[in-house]
N, CA, C and O atoms as CSV, one atom per row, in Angstrom:
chain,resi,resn,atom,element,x,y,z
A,1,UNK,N,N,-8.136,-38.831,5.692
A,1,UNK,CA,C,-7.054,-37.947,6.051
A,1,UNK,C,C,-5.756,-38.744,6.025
A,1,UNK,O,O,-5.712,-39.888,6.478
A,2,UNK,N,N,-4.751,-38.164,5.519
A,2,UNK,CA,C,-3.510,-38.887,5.307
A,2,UNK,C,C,-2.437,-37.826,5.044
A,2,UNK,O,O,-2.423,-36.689,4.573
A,3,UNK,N,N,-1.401,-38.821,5.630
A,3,UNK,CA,C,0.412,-37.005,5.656
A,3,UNK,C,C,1.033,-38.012,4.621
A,3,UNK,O,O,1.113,-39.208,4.901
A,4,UNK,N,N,1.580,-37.381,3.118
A,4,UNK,CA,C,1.909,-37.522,2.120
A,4,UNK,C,C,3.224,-37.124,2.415
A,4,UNK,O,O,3.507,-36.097,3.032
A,5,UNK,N,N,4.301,-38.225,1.818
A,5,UNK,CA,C,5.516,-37.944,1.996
A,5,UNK,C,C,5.917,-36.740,0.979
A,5,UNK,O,O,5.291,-36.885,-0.071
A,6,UNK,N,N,6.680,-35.711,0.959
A,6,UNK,CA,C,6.686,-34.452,-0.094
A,6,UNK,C,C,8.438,-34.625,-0.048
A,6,UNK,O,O,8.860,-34.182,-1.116
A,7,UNK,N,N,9.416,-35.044,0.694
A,7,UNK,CA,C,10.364,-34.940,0.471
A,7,UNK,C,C,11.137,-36.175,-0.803
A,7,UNK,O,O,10.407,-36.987,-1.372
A,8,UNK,N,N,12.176,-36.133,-0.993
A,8,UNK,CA,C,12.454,-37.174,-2.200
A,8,UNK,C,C,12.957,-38.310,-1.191
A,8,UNK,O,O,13.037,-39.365,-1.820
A,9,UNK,N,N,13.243,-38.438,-0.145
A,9,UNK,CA,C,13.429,-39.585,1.159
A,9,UNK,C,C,13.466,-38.885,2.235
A,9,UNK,O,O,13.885,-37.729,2.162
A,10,UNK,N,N,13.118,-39.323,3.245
A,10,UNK,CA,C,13.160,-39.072,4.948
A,10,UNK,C,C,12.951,-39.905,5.793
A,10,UNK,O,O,12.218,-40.821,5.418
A,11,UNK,N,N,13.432,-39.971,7.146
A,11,UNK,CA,C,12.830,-41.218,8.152
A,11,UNK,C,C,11.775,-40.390,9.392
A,11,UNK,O,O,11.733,-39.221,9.776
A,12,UNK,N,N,10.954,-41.691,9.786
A,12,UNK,CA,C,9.854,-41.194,10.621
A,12,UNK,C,C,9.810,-42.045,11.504
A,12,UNK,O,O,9.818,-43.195,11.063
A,13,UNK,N,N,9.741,-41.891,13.196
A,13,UNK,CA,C,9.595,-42.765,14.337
A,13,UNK,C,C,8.089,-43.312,13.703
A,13,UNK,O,O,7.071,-42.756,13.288
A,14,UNK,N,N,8.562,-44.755,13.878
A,14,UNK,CA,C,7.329,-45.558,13.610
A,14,UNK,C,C,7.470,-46.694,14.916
A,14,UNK,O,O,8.321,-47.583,14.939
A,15,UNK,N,N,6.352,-46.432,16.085
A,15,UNK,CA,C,6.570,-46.966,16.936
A,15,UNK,C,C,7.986,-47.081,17.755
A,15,UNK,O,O,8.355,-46.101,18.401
A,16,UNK,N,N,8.510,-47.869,17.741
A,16,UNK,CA,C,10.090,-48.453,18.451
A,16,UNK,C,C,10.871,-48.454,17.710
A,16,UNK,O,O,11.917,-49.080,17.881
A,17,UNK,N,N,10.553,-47.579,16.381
A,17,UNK,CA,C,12.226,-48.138,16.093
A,17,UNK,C,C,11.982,-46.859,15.152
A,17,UNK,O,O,11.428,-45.958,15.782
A,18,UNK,N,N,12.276,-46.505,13.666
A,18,UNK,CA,C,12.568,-45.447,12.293
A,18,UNK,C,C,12.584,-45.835,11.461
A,18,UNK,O,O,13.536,-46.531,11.106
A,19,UNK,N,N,11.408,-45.568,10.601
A,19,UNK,CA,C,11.753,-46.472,9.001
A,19,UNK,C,C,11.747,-45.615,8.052
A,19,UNK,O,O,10.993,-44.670,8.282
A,20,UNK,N,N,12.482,-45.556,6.729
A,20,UNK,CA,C,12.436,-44.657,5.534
A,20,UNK,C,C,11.347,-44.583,4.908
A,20,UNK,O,O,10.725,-45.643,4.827
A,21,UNK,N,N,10.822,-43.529,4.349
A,21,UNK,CA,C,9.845,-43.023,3.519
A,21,UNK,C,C,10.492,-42.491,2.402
A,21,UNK,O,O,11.515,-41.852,2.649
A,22,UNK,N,N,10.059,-42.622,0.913
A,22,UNK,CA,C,10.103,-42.397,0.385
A,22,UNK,C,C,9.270,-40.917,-0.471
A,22,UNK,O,O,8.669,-40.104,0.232
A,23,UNK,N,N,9.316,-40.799,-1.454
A,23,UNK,CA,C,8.609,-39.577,-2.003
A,23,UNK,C,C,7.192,-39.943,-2.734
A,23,UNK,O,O,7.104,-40.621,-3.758
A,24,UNK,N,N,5.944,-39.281,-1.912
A,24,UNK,CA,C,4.593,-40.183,-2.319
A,24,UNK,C,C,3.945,-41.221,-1.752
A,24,UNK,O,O,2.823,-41.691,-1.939
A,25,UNK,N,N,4.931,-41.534,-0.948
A,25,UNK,CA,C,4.439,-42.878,0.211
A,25,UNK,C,C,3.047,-42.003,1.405
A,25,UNK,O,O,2.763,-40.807,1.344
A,26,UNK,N,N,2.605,-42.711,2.077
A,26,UNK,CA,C,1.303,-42.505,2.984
A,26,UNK,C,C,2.252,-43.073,4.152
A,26,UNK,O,O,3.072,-43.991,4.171
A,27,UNK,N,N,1.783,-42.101,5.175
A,27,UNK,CA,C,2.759,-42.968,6.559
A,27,UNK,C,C,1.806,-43.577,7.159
A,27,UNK,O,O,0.686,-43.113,6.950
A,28,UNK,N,N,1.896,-44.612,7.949
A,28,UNK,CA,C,1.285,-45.571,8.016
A,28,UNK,C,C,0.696,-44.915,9.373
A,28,UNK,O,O,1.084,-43.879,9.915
A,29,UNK,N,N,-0.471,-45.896,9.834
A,29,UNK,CA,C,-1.102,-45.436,11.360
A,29,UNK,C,C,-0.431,-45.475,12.414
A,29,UNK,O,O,-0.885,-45.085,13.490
A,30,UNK,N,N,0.787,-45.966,12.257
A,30,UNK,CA,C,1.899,-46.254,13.440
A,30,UNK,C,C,2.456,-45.085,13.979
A,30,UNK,O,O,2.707,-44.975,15.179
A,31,UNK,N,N,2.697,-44.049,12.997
A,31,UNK,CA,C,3.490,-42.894,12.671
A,31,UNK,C,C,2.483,-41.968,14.031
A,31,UNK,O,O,1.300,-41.858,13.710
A,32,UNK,N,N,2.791,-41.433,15.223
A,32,UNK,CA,C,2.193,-40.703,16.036
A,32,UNK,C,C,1.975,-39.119,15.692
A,32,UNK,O,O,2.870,-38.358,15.327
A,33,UNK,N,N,0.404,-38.733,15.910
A,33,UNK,CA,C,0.098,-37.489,15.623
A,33,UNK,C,C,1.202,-36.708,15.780
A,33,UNK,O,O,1.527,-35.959,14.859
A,34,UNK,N,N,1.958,-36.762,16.979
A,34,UNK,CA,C,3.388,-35.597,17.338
A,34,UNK,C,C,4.305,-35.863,16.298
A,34,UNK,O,O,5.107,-34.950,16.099
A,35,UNK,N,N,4.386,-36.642,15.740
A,35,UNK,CA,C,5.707,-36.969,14.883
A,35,UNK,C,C,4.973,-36.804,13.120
A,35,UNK,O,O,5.667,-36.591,12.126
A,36,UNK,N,N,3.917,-36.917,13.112
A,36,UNK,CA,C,3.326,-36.382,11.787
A,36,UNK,C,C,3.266,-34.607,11.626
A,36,UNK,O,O,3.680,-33.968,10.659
A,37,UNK,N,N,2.541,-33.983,13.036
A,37,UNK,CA,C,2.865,-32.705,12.915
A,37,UNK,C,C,4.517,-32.550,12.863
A,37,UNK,O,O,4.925,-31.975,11.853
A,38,UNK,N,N,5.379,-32.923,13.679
A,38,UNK,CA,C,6.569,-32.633,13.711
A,38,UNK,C,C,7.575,-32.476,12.113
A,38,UNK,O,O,8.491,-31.707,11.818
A,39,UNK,N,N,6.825,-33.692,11.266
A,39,UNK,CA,C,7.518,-34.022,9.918
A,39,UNK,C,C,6.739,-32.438,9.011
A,39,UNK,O,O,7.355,-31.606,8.346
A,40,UNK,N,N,5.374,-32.478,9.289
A,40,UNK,CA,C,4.943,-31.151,9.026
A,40,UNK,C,C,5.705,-29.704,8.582
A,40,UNK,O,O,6.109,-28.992,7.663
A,41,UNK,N,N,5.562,-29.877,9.903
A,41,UNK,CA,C,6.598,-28.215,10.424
A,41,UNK,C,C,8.042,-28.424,9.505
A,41,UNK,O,O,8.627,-27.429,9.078
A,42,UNK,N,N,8.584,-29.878,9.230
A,42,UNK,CA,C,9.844,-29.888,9.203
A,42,UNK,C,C,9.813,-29.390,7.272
A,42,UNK,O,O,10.811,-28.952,6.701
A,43,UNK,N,N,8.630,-29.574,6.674
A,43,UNK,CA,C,8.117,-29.314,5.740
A,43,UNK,C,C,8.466,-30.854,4.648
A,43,UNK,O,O,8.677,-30.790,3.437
A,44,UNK,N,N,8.447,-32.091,5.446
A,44,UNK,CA,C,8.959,-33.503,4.724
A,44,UNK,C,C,7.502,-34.065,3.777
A,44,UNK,O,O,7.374,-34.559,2.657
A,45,UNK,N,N,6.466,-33.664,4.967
A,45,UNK,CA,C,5.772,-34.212,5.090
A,45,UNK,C,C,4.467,-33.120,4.912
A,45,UNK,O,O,4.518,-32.092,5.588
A,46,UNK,N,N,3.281,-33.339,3.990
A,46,UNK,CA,C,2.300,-32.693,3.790
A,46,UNK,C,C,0.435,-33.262,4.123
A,46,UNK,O,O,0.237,-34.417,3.748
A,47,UNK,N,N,-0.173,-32.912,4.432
A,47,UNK,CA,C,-1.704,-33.348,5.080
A,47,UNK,C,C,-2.680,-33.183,3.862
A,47,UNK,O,O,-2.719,-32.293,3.012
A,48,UNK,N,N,-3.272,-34.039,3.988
A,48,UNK,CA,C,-4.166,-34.469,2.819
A,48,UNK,C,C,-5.225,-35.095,3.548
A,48,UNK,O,O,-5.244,-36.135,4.206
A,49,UNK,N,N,-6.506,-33.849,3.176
A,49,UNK,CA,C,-7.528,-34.412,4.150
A,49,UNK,C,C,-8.492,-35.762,3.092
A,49,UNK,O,O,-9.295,-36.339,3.825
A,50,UNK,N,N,-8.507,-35.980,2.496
A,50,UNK,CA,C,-8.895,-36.854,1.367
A,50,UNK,C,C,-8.236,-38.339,1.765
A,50,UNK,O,O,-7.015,-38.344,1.608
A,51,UNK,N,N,-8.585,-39.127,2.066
A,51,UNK,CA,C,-7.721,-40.391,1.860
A,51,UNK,C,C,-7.180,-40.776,0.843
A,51,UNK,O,O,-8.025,-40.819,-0.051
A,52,UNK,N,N,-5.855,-41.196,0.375
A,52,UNK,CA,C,-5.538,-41.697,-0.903
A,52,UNK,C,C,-4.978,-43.275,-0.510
A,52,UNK,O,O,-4.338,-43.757,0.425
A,53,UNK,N,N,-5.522,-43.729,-1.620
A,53,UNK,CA,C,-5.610,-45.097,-1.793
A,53,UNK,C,C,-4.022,-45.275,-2.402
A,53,UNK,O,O,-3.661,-44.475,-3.265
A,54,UNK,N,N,-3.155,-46.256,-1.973
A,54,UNK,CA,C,-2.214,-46.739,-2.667
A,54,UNK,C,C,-2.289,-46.828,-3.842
A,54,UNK,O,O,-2.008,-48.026,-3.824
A,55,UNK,N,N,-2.440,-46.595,-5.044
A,55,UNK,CA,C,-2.173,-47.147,-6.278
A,55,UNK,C,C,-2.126,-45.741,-7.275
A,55,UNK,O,O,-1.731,-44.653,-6.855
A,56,UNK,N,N,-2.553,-45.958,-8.519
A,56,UNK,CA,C,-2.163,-44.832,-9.635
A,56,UNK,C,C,-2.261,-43.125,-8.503
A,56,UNK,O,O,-1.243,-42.469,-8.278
A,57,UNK,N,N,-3.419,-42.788,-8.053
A,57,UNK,CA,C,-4.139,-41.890,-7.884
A,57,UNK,C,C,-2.703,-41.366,-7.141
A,57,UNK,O,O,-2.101,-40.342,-7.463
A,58,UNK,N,N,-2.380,-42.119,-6.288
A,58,UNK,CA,C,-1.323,-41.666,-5.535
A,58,UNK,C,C,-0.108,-40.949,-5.399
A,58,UNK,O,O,0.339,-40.292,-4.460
A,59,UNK,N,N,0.477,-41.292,-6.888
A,59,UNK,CA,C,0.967,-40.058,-7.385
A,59,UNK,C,C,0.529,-38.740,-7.614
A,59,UNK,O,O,1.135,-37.717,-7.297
A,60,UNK,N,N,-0.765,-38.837,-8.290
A,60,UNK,CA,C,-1.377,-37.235,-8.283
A,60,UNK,C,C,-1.537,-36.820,-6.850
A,60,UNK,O,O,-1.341,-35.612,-6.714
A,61,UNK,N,N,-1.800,-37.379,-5.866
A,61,UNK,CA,C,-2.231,-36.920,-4.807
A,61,UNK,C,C,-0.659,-35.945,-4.105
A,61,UNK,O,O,-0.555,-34.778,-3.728
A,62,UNK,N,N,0.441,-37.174,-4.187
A,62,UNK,CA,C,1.666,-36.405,-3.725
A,62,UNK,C,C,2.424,-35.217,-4.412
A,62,UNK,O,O,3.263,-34.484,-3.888
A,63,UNK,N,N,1.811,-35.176,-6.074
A,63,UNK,CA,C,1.783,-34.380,-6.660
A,63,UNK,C,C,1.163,-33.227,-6.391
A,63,UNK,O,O,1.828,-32.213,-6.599
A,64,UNK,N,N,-0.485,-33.032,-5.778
A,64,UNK,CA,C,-0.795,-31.991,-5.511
A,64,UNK,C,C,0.023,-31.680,-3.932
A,64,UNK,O,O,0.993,-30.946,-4.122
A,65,UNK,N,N,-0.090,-31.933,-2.967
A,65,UNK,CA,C,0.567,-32.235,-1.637
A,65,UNK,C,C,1.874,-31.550,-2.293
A,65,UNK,O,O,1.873,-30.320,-2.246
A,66,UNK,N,N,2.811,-32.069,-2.801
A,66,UNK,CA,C,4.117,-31.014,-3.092
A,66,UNK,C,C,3.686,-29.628,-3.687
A,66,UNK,O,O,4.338,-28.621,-3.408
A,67,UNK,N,N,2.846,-29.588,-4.314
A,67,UNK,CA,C,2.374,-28.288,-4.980
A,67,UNK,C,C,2.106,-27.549,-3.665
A,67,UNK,O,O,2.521,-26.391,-3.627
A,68,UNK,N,N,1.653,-27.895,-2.877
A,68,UNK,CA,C,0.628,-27.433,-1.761
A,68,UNK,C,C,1.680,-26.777,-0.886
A,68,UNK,O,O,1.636,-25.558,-0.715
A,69,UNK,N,N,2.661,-27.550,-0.302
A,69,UNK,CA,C,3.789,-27.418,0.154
A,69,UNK,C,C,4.738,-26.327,-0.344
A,69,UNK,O,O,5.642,-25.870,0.356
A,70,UNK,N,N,4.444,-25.887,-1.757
A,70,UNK,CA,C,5.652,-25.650,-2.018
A,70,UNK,C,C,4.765,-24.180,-2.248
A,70,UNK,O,O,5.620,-23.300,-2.351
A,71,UNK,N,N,3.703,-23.710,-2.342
A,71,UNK,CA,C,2.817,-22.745,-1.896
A,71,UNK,C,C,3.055,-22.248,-1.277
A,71,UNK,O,O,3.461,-21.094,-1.411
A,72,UNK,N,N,2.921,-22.889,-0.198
A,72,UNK,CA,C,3.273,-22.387,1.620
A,72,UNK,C,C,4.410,-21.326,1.356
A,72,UNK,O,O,4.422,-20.104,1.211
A,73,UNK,N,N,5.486,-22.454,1.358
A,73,UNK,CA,C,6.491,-21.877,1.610
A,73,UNK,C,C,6.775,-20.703,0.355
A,73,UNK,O,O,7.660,-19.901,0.654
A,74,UNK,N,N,6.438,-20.596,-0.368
A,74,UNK,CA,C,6.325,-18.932,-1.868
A,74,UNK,C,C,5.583,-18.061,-0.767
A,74,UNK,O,O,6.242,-17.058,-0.491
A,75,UNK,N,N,4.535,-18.155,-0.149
A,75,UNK,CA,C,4.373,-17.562,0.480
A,75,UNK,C,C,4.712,-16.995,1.378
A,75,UNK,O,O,4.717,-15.773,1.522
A,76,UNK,N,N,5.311,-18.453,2.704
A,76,UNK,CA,C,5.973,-17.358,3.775
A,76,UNK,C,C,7.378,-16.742,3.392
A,76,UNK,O,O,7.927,-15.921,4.127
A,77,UNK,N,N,8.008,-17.240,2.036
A,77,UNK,CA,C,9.268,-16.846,1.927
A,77,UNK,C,C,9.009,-14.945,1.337
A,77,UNK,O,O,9.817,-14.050,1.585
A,78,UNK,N,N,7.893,-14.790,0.670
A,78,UNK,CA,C,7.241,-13.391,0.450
A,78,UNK,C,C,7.251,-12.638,1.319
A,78,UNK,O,O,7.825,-11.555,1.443
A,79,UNK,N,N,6.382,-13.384,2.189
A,79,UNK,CA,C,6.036,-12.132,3.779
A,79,UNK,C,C,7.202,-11.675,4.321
A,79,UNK,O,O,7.318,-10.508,4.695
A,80,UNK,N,N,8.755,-13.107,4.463
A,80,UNK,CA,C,9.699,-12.723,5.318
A,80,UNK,C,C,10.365,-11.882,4.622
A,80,UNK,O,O,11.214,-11.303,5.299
A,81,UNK,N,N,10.312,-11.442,3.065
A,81,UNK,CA,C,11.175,-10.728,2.054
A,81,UNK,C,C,10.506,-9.215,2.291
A,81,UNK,O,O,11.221,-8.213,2.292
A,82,UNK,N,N,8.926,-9.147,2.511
A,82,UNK,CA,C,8.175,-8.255,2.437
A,82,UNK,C,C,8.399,-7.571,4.242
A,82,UNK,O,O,8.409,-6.434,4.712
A,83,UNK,N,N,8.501,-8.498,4.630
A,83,UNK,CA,C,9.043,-7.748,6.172
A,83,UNK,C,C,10.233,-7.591,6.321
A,83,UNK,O,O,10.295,-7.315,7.519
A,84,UNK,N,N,11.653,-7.566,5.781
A,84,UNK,CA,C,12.862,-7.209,5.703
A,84,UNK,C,C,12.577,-5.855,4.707
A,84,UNK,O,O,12.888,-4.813,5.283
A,85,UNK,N,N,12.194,-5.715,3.712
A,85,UNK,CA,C,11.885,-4.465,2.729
A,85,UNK,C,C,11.689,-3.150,4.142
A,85,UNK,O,O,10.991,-3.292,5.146
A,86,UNK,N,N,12.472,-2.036,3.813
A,86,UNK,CA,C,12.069,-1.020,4.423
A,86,UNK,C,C,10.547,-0.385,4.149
A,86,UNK,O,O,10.298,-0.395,2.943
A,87,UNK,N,N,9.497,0.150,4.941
A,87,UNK,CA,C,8.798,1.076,4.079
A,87,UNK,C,C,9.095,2.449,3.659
A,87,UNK,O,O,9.884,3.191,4.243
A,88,UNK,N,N,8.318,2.787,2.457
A,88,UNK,CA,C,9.246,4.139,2.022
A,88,UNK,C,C,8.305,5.468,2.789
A,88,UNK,O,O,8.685,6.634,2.684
């Protein structure tokens, strides 16, 4: 299991202090469950129950993870379009 960076840069409380992430990076174990869901919600950051290994694969992985992400949100941006629509 691993949270795939999906934004093109962002920062994340890592322990005591904030370090930059990049796009495709793995946040490290430092990064606290509250602040991984938090990057979540913020939509920076995507969950990948698969471990990905640093190297080639890793791109595909943040590749699917943005796909995944960007799902979501086609979706809830539908429902909120589909719940503003009057019914006839």
């Amino acid at each position: 299991m691993a949270y795939i960076v999906t934004a093109t840069q962002m920062v994340a409380k890592l322990d005591n202090s904030e370090r930059y992430f990049e796009k495709g990076d793995v946040l490290p174990a430092g990064v606290s469950n509250a602040e991984c869901k938090r990057l979540v919600a913020a939509g920076v950051v995507a969950y990948v129950k698969d471990e990905v290994k640093e190297d080639a694969g890793a791109d595909a992985a943040a590749a699917a993870a943005a796909q995944a992400a960007a799902d979501a949100k086609a979706e809830a941006d539908a429902k909120a379009a589909a719940a503003k629509t009057p019914a006839k």
